[in-house]
N, C-alpha and C positions, 0 to 999 in steps of 0.2 A: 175528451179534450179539456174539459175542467179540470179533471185531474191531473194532467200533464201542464197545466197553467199552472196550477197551485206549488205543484212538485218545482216546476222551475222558478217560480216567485223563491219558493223558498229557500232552494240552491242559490240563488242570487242574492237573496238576505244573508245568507249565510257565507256566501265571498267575500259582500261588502264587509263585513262584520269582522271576520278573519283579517281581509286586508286593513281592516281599519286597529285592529287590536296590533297586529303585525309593524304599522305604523308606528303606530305610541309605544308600542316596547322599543323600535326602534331610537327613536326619538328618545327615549327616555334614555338610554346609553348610550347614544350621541351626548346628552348633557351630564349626566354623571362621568362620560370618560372628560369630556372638559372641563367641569369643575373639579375632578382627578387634577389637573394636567397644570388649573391655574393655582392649584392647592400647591402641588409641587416645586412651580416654581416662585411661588409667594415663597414657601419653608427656605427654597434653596436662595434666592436672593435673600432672605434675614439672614439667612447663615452664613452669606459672604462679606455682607455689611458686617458682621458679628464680629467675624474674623480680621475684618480689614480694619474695624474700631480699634479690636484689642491689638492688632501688628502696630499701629500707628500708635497707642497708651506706649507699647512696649518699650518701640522707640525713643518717643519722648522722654518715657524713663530714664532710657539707659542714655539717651543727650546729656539730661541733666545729672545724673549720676555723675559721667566723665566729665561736666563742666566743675560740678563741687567739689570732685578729687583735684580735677587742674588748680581750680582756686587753694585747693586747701594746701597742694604741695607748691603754690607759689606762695603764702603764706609762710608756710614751714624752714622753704628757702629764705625768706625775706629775715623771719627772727634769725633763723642761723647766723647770717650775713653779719644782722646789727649785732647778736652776742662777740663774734668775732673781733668786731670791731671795737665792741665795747672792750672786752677783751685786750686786745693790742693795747689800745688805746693808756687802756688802765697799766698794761706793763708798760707800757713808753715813760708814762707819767712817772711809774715808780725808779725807773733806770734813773730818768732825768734828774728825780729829787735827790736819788742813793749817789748818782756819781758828784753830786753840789754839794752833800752832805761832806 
């Protein structure tokens, strides 16, 4: 009878023991797959903020690119205009003096 006490103490230690190691591995890949899982979506939210920073630099870029070009070819048109004018201007003046001459 003591032997068969001893023999099932021991079975029994060694259930608990099992179920208890069984646990904590468990347990332990329960938290490694979720820190897995919040690693993942940390990486993949930087990387859409990343994305979304540079779309929106891009943008802006190319806003003010086409704003400098607007300005530069309203510029470009504005000397034209005044050369032209200047221009006329200057033949009128010479018509006027040549035919008074």
């Amino acid at each position: 009878v003591l032997y068969c006490t001893v023999l099932y103490c021991t079975v029994l230690y060694c259930t608990v023991l099992y179920c208890t190691v069984l646990y904590c591995t468990l347990l332990y890949c329960t938290v490694l797959y979720c820190t897995l899982l919040y690693c993942t979506v940390l990486y993949c939210t930087v990387l859409y903020c990343t994305v979304l920073y540079c779309t929106v630099l891009y943008c802006t870029v190319l806003f003010c690119t086409l704003l400098y070009c607007t300005v530069l070819y309203c510029t470009v048109l504005y000397c034209t205009v005044l050369y032209c004018t200047v221009l006329y201007c200057t033949v009128l003046y010479c018509t006027v003096l040549y035919c008074t001459v």
